[in-house]
GUKE-941745 format. One record per atom (N, C-alpha, C): x, y, z. Coordinates in steps of 0.1 Angstrom, whole numbers, padded with zeros to 4 digits, always signed. Example, Ala and Ser with C-alpha at 12.3 -4.5 7.8 and 13.67 -1.06 7.14 Angstrom:
+0132-0057+0078;+0123-0045+0078;+0132-0033+0078;+0128-0022+0071;+0137-0011+0071;+0129+0000+0079;
//
This chain:
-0237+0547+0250;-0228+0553+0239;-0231+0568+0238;-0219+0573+0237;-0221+0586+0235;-0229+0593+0218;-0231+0603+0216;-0240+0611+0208;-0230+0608+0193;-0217+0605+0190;-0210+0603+0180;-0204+0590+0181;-0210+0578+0189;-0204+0566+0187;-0211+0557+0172;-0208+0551+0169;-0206+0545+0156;-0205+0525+0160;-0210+0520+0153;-0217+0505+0153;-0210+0498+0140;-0209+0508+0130;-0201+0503+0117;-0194+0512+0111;-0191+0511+0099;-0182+0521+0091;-0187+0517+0079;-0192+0521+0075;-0201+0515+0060;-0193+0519+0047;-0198+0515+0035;-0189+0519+0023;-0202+0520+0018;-0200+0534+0010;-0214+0538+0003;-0204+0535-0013;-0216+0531-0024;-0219+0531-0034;-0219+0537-0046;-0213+0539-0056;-0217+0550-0066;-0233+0550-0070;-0238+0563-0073;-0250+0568-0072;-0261+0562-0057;-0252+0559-0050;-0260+0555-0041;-0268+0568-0031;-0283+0568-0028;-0288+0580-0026;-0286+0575-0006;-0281+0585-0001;-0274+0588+0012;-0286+0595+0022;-0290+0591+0031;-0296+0596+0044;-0296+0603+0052;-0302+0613+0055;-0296+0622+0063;-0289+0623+0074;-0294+0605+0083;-0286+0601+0093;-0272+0599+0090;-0270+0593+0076;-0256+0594+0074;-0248+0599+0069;-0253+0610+0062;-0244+0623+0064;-0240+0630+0075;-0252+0632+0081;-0247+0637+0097;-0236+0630+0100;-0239+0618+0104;-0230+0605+0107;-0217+0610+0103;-0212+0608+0094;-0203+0614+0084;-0198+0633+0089;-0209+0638+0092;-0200+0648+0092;-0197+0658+0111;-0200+0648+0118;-0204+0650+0133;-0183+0648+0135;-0179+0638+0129;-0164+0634+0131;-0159+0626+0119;-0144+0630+0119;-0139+0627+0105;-0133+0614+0111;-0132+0609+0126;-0127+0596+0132;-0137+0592+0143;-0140+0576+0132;-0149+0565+0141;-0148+0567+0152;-0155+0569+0163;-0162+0566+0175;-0166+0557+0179;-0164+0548+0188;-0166+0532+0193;-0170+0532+0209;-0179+0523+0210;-0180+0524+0225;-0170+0514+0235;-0160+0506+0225;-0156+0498+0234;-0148+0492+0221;-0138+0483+0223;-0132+0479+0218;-0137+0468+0205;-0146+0459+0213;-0157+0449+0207;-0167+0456+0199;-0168+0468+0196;-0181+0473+0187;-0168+0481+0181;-0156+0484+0183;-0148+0488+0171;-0144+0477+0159;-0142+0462+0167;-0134+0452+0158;-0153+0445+0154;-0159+0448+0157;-0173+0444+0146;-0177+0451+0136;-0171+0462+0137;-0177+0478+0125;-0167+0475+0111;-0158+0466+0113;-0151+0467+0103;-0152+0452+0094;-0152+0452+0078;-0151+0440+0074;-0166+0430+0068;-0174+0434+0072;-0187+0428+0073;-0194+0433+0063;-0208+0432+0057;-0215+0429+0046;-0217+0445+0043;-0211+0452+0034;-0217+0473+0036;-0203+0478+0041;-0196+0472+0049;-0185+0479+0057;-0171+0479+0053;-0166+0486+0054;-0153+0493+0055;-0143+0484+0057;-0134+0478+0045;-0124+0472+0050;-0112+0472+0060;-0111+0471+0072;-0097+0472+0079;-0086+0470+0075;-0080+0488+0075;-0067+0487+0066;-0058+0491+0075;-0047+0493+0072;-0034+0504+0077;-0037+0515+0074;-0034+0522+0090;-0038+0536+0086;-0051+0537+0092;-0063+0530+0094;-0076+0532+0099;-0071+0542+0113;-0078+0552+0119;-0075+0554+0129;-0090+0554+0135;-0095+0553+0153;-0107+0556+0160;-0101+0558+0172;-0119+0560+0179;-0114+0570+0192;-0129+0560+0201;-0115+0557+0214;-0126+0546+0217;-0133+0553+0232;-0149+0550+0234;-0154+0560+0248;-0146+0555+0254;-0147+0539+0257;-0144+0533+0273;-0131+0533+0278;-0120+0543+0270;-0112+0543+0277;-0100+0557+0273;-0113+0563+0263;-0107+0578+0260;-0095+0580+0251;-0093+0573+0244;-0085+0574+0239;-0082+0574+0221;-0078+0578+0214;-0074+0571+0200;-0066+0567+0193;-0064+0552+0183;-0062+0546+0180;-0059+0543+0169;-0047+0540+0164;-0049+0535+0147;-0039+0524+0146;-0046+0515+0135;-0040+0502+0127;-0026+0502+0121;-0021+0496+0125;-0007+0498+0118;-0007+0480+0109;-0021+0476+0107;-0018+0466+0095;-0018+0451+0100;-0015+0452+0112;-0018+0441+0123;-0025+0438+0137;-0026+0451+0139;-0027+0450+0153;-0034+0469+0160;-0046+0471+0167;-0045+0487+0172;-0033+0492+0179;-0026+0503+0178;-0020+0505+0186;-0028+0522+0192;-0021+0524+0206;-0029+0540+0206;-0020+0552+0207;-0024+0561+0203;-0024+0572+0197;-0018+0581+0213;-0034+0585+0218;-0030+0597+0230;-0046+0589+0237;-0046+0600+0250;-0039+0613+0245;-0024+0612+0250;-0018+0626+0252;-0004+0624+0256;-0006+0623+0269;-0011+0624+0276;-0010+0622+0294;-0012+0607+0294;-0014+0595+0286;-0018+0583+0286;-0006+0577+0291;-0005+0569+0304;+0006+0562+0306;+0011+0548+0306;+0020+0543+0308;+0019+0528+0304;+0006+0518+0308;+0000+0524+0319;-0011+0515+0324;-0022+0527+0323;-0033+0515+0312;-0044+0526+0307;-0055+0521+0314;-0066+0525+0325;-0077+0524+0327;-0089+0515+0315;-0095+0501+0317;-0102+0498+0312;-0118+0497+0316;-0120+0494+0327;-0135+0491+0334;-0128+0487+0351;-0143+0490+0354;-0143+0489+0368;-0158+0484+0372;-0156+0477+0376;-0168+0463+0383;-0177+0468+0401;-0181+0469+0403;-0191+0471+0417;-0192+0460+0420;-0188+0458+0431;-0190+0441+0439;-0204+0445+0445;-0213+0432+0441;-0230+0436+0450;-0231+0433+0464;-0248+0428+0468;-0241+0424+0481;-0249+0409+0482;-0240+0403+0490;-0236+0385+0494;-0237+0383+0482;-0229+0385+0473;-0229+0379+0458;-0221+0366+0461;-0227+0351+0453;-0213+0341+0458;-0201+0346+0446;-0204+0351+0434;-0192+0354+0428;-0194+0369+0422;-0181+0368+0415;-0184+0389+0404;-0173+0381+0389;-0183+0380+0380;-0175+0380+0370;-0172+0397+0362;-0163+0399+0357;-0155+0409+0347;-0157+0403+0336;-0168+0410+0327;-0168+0408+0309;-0158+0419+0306;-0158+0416+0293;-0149+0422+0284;-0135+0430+0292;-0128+0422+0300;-0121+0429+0302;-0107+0428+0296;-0106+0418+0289;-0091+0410+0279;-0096+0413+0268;-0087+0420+0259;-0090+0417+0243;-0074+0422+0236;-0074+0420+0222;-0062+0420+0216;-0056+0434+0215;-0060+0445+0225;-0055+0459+0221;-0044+0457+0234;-0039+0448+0242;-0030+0449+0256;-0025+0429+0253;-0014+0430+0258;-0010+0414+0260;-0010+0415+0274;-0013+0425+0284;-0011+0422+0294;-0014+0431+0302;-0019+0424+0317;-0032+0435+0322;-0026+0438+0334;-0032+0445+0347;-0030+0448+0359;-0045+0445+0365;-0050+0442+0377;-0064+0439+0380;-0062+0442+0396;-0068+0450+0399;-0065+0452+0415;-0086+0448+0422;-0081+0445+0430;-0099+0444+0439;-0094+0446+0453;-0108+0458+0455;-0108+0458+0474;-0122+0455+0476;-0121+0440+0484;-0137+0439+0488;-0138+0445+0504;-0151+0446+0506;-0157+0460+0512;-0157+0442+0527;-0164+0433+0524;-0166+0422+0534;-0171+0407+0525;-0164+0395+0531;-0161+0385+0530;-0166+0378+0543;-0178+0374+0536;-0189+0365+0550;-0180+0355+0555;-0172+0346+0552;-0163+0333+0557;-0147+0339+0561;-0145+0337+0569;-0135+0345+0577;-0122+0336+0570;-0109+0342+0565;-0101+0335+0562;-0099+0329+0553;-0110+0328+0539;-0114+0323+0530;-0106+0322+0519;-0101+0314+0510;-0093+0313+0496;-0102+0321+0490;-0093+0331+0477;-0105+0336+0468;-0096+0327+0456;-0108+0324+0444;-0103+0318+0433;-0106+0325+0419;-0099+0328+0410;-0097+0329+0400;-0098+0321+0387;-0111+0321+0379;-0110+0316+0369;-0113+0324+0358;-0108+0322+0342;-0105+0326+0330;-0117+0320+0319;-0119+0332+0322;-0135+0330+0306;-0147+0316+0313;-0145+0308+0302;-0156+0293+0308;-0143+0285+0310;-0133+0286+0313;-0122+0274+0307;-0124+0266+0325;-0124+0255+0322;-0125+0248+0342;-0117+0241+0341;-0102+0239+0334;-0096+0226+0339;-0079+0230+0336;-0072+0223+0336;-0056+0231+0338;-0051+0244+0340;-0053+0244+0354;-0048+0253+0363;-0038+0250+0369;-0022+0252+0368;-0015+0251+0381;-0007+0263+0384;-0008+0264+0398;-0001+0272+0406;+0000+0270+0421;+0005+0278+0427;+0009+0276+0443;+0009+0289+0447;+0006+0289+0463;+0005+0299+0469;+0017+0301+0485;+0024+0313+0484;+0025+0314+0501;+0021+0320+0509;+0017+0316+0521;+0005+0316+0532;+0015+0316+0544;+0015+0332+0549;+0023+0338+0559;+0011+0337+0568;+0003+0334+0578;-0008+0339+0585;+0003+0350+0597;-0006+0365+0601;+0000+0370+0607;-0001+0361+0622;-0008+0354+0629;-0007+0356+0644;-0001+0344+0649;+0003+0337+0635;+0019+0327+0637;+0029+0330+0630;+0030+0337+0624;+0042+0336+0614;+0049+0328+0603;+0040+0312+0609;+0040+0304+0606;+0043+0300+0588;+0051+0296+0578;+0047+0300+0564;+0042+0288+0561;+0033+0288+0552;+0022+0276+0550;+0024+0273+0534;+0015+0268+0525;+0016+0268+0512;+0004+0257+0503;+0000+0267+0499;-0011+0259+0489;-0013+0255+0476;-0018+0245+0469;-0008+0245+0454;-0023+0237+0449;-0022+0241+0434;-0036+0239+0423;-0023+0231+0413;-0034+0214+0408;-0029+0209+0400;-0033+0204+0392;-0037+0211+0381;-0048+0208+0371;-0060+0209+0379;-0062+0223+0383;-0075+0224+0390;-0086+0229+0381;-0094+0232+0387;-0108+0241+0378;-0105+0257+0378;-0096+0260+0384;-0094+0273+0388;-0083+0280+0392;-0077+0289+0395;-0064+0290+0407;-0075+0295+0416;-0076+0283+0425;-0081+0283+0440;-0075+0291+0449;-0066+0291+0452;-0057+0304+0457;-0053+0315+0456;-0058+0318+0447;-0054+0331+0440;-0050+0345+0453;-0061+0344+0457;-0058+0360+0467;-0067+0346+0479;-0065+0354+0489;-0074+0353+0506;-0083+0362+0516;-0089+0365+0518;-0095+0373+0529;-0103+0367+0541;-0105+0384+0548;-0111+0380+0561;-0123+0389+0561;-0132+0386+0567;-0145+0393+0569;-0146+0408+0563;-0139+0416+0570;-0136+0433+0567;-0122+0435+0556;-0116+0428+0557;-0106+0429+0552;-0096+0422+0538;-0096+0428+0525;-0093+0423+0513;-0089+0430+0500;-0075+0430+0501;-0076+0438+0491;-0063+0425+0475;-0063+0427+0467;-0048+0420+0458;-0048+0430+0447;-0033+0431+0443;-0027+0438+0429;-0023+0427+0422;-0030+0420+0410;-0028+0412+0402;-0020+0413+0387;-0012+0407+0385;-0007+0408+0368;-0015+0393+0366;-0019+0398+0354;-0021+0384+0337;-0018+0391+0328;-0011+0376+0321;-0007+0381+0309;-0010+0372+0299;-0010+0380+0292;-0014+0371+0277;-0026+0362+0280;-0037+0370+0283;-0050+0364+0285;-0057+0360+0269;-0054+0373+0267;-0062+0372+0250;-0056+0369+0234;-0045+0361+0239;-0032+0359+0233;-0036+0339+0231;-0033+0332+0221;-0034+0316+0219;-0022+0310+0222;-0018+0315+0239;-0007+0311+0246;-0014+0306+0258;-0004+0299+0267;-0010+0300+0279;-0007+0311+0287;-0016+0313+0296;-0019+0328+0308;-0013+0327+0321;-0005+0331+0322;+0004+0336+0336;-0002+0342+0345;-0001+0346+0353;-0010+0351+0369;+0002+0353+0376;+0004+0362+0386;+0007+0363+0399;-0003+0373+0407;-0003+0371+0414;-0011+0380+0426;-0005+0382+0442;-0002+0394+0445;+0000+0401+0460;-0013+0404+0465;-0021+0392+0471;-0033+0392+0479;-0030+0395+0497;-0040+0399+0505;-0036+0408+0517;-0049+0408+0525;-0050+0399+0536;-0061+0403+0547;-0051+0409+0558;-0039+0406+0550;-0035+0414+0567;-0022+0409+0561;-0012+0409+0544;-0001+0409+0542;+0006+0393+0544;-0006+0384+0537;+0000+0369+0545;-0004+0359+0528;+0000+0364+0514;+0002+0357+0507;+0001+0361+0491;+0012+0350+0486;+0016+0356+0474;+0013+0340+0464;+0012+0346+0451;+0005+0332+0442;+0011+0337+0426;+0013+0324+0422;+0021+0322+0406;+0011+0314+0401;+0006+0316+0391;+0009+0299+0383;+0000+0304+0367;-0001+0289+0360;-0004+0293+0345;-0015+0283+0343;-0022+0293+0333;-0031+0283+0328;-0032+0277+0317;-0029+0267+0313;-0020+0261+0301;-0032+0257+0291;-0044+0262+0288;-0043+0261+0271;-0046+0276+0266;-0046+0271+0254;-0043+0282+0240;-0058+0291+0242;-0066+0290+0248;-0079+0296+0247;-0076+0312+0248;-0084+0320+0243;-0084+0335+0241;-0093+0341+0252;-0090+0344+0262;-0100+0349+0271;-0104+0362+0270;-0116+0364+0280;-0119+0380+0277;-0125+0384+0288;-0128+0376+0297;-0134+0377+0313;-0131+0367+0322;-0133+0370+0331;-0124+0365+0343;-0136+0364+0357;-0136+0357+0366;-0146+0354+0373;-0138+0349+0389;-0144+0359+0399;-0136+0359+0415;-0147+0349+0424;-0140+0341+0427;-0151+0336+0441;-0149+0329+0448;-0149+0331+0462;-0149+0329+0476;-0146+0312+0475;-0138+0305+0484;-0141+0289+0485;-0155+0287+0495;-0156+0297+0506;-0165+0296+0515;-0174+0310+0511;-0183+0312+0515;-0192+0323+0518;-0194+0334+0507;-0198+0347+0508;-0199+0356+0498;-0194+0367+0503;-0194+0377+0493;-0187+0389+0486;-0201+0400+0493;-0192+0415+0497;-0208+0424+0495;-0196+0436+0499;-0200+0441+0486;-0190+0459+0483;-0179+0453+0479;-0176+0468+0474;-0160+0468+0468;-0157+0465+0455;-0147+0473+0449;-0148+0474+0437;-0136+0466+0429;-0138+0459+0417;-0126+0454+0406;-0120+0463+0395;-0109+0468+0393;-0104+0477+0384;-0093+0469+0375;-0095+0471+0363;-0092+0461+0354;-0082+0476+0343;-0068+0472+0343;-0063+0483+0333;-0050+0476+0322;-0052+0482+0312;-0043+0474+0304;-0033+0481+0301;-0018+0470+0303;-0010+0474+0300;+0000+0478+0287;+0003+0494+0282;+0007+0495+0271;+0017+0486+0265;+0011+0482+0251;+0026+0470+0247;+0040+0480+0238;+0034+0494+0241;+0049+0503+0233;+0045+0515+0238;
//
């Protein structure tokens, strides 16, 4: 956290005698500082703190930007170069990892994300990659189509009430990249998926995960073998 991030928003007291940290505190910025979206929606509401009203405005590090309440919901501010699709986190794939979970990457400031990954190598040549949502392991359905380039051949794979979308994306040893939409991850709807996954341009995947659960991370892994390099970029998309 940077030198002006902020953990609460406190409500001081008549005659109450004030600290020097919190004056500082107080006079470093006239708008809350947060390191993340999850230490802005904790600062507010709680035992000393600041009711969340309309009108609250903050300024969040992880993704540069600020923000104010309109009485329901954050919406963001700027800066003005900020475009429909706002940068959230970015993940380092290790090395032979069997999986790479993404924390906090869903939360109620976006109904809907963009998630791209390029793995660097994929020990099992050819391998399904799978996609699962927070701890949830059971109603998954979707399907996949499976062009392989050196038949042309179109193939198809399909999850039916699985633990996961098994399918999600594919790779090969050196080669893996997918541009993913979800939506309404962190929404008490079910979560939609599609993914343009690519060892070589040979498959595409739909499907939903049908309960109401509120997600907030997401978890990639191999059916066969492991992960080593390459990075996950997780960005949310503006709802106005």
């Amino acid at each position: 956290m940077g030198a002006n991030a902020q953990t609460t928003v406190p409500t001081f007291t008549a005659a109450q005698v004030l600290t020097a940290d919190q004056m500082n505190q107080s006079a470093r910025t006239g708008v809350p500082v947060f390191a993340d979206t999850t230490a802005r929606d904790a600062a507010f509401g709680g035992s000393g703190e600041k009711t969340l009203a309309e009108g609250q405005l903050c300024y969040l590090e992880s993704t540069d930007v600020v923000q104010y309440y309109n009485g329901s919901t954050w919406a963001t501010v700027g800066p003005a170069t900020a475009g429909a699709l706002v940068f959230i986190s970015s993940t380092t794939i290790g090395t032979t990892v069997s999986s790479v979970t993404v924390s906090n990457a869903f939360s109620a400031t976006y109904d809907n994300y963009m998630v791209t990954a390029n793995f660097q190598t994929i020990s099992s040549a050819g391998t399904l990659i799978g996609l699962q949502l927070g701890s949830t392991t059971t109603g998954y359905y979707g399907s996949a189509i499976n062009v392989p380039v050196n038949t042309g051949t179109p193939g198809g794979v399909a999850n039916n009430n699985s633990a996961s979308f098994l399918a999600f994306s594919i790779g090969e040893t050196n080669r893996c990249t997918f541009t993913a939409f979800i939506n309404q991850p962190n929404l008490a709807r079910q979560t939609q998926v599609t993914c343009l996954g690519s060892d070589a341009g040979r498959i595409a995947y739909s499907g939903s995960e049908v309960s109401t659960t509120q997600h907030t991370a997401f978890t990639l892994t191999p059916a066969a073998g492991t992960f080593t390099g390459g990075t996950i970029r997780v960005y949310g998309i503006a709802n106005s």
